[in-house]
Backbone bond lengths (Angstrom), bond angles and torsions (degrees), N, CA, C in turn:
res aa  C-N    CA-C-N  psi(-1)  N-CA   C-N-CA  omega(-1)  CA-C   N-CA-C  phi
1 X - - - 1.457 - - 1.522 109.45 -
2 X 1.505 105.48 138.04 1.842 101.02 172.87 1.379 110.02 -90.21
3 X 1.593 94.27 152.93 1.357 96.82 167.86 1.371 109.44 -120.32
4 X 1.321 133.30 158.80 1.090 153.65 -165.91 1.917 114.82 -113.49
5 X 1.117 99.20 135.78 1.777 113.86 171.57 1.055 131.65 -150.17
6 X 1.787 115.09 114.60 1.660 127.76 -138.34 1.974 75.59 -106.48
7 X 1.097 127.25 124.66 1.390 113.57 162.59 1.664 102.10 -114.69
8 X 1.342 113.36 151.26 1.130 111.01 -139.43 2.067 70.66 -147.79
9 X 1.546 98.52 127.34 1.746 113.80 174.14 1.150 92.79 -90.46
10 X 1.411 107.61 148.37 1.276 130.05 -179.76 1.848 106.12 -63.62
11 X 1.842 97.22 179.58 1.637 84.45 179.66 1.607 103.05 -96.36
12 X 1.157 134.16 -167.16 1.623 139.33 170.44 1.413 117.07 -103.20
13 X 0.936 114.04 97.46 1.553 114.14 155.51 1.509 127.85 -87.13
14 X 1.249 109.20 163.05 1.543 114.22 170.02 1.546 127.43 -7.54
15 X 1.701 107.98 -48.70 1.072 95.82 -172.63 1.447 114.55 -103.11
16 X 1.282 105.45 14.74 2.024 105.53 -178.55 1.515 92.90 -97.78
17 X 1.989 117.39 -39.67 1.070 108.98 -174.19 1.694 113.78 -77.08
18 X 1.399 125.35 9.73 1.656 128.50 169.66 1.497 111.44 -90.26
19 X 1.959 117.56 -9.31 1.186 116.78 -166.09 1.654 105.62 50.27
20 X 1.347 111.20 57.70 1.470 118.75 135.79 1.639 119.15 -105.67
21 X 1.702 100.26 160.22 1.331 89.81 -172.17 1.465 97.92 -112.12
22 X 1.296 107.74 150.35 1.454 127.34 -154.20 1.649 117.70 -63.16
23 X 0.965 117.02 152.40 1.646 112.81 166.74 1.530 110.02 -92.48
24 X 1.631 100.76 143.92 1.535 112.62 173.80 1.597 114.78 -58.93
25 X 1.185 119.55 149.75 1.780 115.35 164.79 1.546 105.53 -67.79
26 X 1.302 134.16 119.71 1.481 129.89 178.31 1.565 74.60 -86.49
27 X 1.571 111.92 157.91 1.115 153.49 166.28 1.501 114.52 27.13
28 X 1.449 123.98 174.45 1.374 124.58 175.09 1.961 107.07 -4.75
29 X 1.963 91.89 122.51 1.855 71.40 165.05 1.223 121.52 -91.65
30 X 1.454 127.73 157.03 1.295 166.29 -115.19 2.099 73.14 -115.39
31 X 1.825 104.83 125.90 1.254 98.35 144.85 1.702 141.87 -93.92
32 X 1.251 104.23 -3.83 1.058 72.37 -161.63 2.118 92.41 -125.09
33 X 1.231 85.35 -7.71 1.796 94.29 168.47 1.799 132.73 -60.93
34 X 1.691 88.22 -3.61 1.787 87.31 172.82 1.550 107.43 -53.12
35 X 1.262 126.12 -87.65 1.221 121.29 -172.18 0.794 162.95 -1.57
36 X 2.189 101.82 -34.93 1.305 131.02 152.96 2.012 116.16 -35.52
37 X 1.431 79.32 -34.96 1.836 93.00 -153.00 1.714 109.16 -74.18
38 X 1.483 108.04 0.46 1.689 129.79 -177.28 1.337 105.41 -95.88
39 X 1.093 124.25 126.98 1.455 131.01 169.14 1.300 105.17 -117.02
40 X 1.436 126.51 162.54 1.918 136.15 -166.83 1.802 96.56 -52.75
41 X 0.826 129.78 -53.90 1.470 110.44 178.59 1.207 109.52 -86.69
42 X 1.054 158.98 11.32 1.051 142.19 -169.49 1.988 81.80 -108.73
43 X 1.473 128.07 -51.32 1.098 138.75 159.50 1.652 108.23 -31.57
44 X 1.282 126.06 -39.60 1.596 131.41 -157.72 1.595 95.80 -95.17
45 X 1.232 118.79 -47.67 1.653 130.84 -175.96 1.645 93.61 -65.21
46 X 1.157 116.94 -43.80 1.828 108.95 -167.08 1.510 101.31 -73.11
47 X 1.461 127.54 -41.32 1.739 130.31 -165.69 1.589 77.11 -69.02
48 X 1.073 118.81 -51.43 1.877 93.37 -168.27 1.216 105.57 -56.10
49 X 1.307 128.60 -86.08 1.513 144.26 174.02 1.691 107.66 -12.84
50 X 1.167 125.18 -33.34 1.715 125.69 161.12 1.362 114.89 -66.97
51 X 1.362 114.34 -47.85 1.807 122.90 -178.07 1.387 108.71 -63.92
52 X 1.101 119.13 -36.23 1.555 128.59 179.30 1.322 117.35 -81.60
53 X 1.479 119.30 -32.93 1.619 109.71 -162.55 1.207 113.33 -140.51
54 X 1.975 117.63 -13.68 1.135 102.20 -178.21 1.784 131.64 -97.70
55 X 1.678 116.57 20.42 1.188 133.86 143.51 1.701 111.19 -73.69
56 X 1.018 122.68 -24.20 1.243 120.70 -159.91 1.676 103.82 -94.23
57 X 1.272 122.31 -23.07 1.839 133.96 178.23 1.321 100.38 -140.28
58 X 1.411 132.61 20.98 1.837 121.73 136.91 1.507 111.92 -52.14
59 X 1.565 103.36 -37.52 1.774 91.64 -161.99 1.943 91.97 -133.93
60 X 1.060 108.69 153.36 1.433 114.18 -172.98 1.231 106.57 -118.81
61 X 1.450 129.23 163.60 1.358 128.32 173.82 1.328 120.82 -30.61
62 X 1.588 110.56 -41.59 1.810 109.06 -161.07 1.701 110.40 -51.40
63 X 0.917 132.23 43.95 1.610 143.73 174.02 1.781 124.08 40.95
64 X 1.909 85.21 57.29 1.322 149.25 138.73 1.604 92.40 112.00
65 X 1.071 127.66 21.93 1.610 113.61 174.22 1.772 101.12 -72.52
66 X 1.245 104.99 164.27 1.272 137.84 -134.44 1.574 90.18 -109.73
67 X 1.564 122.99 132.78 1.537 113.76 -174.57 1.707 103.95 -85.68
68 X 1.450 121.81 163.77 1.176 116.30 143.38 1.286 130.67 -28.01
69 X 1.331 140.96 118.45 1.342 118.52 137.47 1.285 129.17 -118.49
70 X 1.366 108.19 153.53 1.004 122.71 -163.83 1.955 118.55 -122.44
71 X 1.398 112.72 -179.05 1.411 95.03 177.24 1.696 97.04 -165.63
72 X 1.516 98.75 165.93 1.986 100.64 169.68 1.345 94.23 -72.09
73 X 1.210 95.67 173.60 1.204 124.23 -179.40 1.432 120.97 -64.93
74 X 1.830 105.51 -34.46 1.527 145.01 -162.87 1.469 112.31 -64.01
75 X 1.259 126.62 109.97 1.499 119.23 178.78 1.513 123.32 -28.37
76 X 1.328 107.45 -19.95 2.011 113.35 -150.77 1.833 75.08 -94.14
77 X 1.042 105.84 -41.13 1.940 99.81 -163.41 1.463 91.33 -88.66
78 X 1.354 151.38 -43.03 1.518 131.01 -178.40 1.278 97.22 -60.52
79 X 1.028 140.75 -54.02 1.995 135.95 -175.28 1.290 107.98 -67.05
80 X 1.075 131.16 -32.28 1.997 121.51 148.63 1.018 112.05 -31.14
81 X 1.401 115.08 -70.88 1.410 125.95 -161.24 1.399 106.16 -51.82
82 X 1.204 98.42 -53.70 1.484 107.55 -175.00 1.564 127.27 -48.89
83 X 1.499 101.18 -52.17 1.325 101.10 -173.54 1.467 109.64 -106.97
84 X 1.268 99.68 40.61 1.488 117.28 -179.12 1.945 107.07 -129.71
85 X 1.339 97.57 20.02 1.301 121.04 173.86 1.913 111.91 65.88
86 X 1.555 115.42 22.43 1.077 136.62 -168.55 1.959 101.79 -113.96
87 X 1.054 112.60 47.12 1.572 115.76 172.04 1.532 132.82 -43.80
88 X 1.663 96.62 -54.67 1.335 104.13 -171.74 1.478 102.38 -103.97
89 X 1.793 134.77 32.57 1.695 125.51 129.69 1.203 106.90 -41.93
90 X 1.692 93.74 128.91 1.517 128.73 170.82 1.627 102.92 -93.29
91 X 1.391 122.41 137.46 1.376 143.98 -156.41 1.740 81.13 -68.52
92 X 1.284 106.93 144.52 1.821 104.84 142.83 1.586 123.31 -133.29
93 X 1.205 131.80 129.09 1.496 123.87 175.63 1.709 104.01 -51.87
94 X 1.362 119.99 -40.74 1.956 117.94 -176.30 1.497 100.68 -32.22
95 X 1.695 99.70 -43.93 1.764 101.42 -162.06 1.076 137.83 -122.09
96 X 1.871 89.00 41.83 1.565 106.14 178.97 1.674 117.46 -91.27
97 X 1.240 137.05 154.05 1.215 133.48 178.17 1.176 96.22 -59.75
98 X 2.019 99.19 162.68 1.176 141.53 138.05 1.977 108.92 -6.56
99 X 1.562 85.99 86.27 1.673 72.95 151.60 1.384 127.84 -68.14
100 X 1.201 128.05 133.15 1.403 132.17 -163.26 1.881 106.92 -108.46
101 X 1.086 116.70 -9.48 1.422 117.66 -175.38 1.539 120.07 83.40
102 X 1.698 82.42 -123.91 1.869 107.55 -177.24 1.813 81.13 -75.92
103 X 0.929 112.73 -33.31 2.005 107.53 -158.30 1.501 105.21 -53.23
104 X 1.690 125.05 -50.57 1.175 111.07 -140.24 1.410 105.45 -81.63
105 X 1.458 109.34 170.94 1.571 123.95 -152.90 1.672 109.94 69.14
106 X 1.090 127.53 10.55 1.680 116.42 -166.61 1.409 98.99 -111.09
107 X 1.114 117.38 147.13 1.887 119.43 166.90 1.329 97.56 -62.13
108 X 1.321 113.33 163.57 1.437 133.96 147.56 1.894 126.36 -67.71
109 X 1.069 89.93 -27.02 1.560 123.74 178.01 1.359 105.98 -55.22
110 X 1.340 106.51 -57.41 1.265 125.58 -165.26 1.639 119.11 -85.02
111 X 1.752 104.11 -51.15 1.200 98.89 150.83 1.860 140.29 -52.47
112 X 1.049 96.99 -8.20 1.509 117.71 -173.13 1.204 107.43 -94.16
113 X 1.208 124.72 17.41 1.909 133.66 -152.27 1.305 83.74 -156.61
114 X 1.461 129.97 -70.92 1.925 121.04 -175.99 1.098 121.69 -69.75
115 X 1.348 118.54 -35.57 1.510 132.77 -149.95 1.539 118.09 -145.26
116 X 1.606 107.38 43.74 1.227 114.00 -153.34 2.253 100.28 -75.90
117 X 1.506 98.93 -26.71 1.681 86.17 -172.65 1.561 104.55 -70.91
118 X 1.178 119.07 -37.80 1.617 121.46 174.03 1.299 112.93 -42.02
119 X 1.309 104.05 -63.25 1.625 105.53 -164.38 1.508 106.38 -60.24
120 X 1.312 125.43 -36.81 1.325 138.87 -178.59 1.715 108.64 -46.32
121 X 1.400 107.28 -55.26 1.639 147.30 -174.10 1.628 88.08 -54.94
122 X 1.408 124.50 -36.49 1.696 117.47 -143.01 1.517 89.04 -110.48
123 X 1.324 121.50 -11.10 1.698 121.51 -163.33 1.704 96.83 -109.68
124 X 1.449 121.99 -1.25 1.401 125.59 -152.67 1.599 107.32 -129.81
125 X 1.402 111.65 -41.83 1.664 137.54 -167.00 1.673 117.02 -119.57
126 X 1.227 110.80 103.81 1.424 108.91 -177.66 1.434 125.88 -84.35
127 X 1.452 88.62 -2.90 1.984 98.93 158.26 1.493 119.80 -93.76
128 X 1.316 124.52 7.81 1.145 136.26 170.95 1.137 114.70 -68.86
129 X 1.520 125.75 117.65 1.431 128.72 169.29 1.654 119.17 -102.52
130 X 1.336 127.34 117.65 1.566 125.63 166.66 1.548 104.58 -38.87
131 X 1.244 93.77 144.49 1.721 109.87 161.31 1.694 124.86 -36.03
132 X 0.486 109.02 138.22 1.986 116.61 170.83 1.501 113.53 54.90
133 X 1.208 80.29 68.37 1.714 98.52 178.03 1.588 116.46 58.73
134 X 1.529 119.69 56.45 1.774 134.80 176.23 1.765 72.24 -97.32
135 X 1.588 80.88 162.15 1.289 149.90 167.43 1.450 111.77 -54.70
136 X 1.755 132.03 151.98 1.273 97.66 157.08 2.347 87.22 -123.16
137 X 1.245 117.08 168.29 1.599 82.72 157.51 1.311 137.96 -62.56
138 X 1.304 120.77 -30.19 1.116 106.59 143.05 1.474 148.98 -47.42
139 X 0.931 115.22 -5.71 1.657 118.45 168.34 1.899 100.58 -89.93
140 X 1.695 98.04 -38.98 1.229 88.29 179.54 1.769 134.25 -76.61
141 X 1.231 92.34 -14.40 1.697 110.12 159.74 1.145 122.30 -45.91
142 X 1.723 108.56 -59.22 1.085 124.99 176.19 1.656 131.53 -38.43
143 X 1.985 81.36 -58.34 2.077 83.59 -171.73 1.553 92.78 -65.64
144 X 1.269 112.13 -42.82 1.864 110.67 -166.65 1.434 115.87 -55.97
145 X 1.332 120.62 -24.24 1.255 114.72 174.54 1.628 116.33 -95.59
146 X 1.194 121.19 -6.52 1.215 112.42 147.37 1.391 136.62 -98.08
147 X 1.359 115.03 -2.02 1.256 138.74 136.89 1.585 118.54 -27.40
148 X 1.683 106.35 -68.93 1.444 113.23 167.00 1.177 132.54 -69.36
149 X 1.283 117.00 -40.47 1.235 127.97 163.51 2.067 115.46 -57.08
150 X 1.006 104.97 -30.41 1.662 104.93 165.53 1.675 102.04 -68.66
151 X 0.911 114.30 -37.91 1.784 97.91 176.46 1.020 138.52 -76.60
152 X 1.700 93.27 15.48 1.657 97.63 -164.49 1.746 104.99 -79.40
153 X 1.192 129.64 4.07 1.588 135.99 -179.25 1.812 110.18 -113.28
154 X 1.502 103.25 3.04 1.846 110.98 -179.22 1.382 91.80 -69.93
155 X 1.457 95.10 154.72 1.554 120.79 162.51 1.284 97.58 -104.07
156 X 0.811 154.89 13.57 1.708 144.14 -160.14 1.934 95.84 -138.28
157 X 1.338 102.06 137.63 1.335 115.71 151.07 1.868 100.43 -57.82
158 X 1.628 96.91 179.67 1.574 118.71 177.08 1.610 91.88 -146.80
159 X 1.306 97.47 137.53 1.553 119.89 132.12 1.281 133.04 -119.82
160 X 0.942 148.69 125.20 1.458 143.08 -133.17 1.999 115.98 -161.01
161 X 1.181 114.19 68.03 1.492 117.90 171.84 1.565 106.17 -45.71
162 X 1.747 117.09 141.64 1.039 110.00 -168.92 1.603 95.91 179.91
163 X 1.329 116.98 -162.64 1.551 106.36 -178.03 1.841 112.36 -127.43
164 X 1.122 93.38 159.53 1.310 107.92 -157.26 2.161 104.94 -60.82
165 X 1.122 104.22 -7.33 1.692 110.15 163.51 1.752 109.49 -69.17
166 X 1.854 93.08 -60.83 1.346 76.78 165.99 1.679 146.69 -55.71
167 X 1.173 79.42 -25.90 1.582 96.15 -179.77 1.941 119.70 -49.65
168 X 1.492 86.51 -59.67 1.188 111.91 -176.78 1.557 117.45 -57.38
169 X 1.182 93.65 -30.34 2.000 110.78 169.46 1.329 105.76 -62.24
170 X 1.139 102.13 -66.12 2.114 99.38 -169.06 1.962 105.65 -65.79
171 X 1.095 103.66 -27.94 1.432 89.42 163.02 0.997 128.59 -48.01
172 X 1.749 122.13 -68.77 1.024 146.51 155.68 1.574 119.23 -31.31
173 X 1.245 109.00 -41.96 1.849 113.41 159.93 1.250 114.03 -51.37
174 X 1.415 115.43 -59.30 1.254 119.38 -140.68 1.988 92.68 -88.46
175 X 1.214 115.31 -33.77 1.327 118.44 161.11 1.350 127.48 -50.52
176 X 1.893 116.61 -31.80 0.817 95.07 -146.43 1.407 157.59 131.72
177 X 1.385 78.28 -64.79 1.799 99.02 -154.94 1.583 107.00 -98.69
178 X 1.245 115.13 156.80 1.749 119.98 -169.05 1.603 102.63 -49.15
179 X 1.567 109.44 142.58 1.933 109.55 159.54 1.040 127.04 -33.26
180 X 2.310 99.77 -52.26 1.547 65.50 176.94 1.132 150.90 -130.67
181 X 1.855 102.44 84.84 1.268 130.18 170.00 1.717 119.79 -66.27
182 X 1.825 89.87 0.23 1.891 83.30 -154.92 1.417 99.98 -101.87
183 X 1.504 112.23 13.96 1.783 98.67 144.35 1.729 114.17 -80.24
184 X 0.983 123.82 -9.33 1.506 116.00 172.94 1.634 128.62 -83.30
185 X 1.711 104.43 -11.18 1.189 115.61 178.84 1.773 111.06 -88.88
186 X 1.381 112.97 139.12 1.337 123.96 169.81 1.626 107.20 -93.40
187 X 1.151 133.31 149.97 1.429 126.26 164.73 1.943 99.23 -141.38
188 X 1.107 116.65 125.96 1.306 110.02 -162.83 1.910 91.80 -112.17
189 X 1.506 123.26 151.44 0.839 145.60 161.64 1.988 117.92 -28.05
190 X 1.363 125.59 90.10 1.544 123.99 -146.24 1.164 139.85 72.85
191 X 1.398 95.38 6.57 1.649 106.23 179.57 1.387 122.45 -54.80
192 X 1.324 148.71 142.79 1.168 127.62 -169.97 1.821 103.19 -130.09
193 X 1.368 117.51 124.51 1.378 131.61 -153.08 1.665 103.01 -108.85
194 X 1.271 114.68 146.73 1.788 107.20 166.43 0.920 119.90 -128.27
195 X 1.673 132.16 150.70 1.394 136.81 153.05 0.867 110.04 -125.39
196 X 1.515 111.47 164.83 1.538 123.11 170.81 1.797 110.50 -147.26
197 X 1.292 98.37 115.94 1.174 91.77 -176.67 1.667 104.65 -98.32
198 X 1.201 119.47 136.61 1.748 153.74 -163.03 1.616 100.17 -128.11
199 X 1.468 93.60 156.84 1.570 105.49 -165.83 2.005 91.46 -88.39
200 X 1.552 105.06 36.72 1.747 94.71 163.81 1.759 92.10 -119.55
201 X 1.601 122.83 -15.76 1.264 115.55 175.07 1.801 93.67 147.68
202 X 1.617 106.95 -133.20 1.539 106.43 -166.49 1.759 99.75 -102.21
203 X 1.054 136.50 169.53 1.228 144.23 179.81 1.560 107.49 -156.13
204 X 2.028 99.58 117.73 1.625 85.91 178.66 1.667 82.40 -96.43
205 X 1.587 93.46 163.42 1.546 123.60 -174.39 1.496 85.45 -119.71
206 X 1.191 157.79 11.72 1.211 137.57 166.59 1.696 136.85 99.02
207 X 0.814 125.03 143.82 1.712 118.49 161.99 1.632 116.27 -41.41
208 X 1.282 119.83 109.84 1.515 124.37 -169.28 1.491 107.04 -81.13
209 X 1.274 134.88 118.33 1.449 121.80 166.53 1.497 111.70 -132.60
């Protein structure tokens, strides 16, 4: 039997749209503090993104059962979920962002003024890791594709809010094809992505609109 996986980018708030890079969740996540992480459009972009899509991936083919969902770990993607009529997503580390290191909380702006060969290095090289223990995409390829590859024995569809790094990984899984392909990928703010994994392996089905 296939299973199916709608991944769904988080919405944009303030601080994705300032090009800062994000802070990690320190410890146990916080229930009830997602919300904070929504600002009026980011609130206005999600009520659409429910009217449009969330009759359409409440219930999945399996003859109407209800998919997994799931979510990052990241306040901005648990308050997606949420007000994207997705409440009860359970956190996952598979589908947490880009650890960013020394970087996160910092503009790009700014790094682009101190640390301009790095940042260059990190937009170009997917074995590139940020300072103080970042990420490289390649590391993030990694957990994500065994991430997917663990589901290959689910009975359950997935829906899964998360960020557009991850995103770009399971593409790249399910393709195949070298990392770094993932300057060629766009992932836009609610975008909603598919796979299907089949007994030949992963299959992307595309950007859904």
């Amino acid at each position: 039997m296939s299973t199916t996986v709608w991944l769904v980018s988080h919405a944009a708030n303030a601080v994705l749209r300032s090009g800062t890079f994000p802070q990690a969740p320190e410890g146990p996540v916080p229930g009830d503090d997602a919300e904070e992480a929504l600002d009026a459009r980011a609130l206005d972009a999600l009520a659409a993104w429910r009217g449009r899509w969330h009759a359409r991936l409440a219930f999945g083919p399996r003859h109407g059962e209800a998919p997994r969902a799931l979510t990052s770990p990241a306040a901005i993607a648990r308050a997606s979920a949420r007000a994207a009529g997705f409440a009860g997503a359970t956190p996952s580390d598979a589908l947490a962002e880009t650890a960013f290191g020394a970087w996160q909380g910092q503009r790009m702006t700014d790094l682009a003024r101190v640390a301009p060969e790095a940042l260059a290095a990190w937009t170009r090289d997917p074995g590139f890791r940020p300072p103080g223990g970042g990420e490289s995409f390649d590391d993030v390829c990694a957990r994500v594709g065994a991430w997917l590859d663990g589901l290959s024995g689910s009975r359950h569809d997935v829906i899964a809010f998360t960020h557009a790094s991850v995103i770009r990984a399971a593409i790249l899984h399910a393709l195949g094809a070298p990392s770094r392909g993932f300057r060629s990928i766009e992932i836009a703010p609610l975008a909603v992505t598919a796979l299907r994994r089949t007994q030949h392996g992963w299959v992307w089905l595309g950007a859904l609109d």
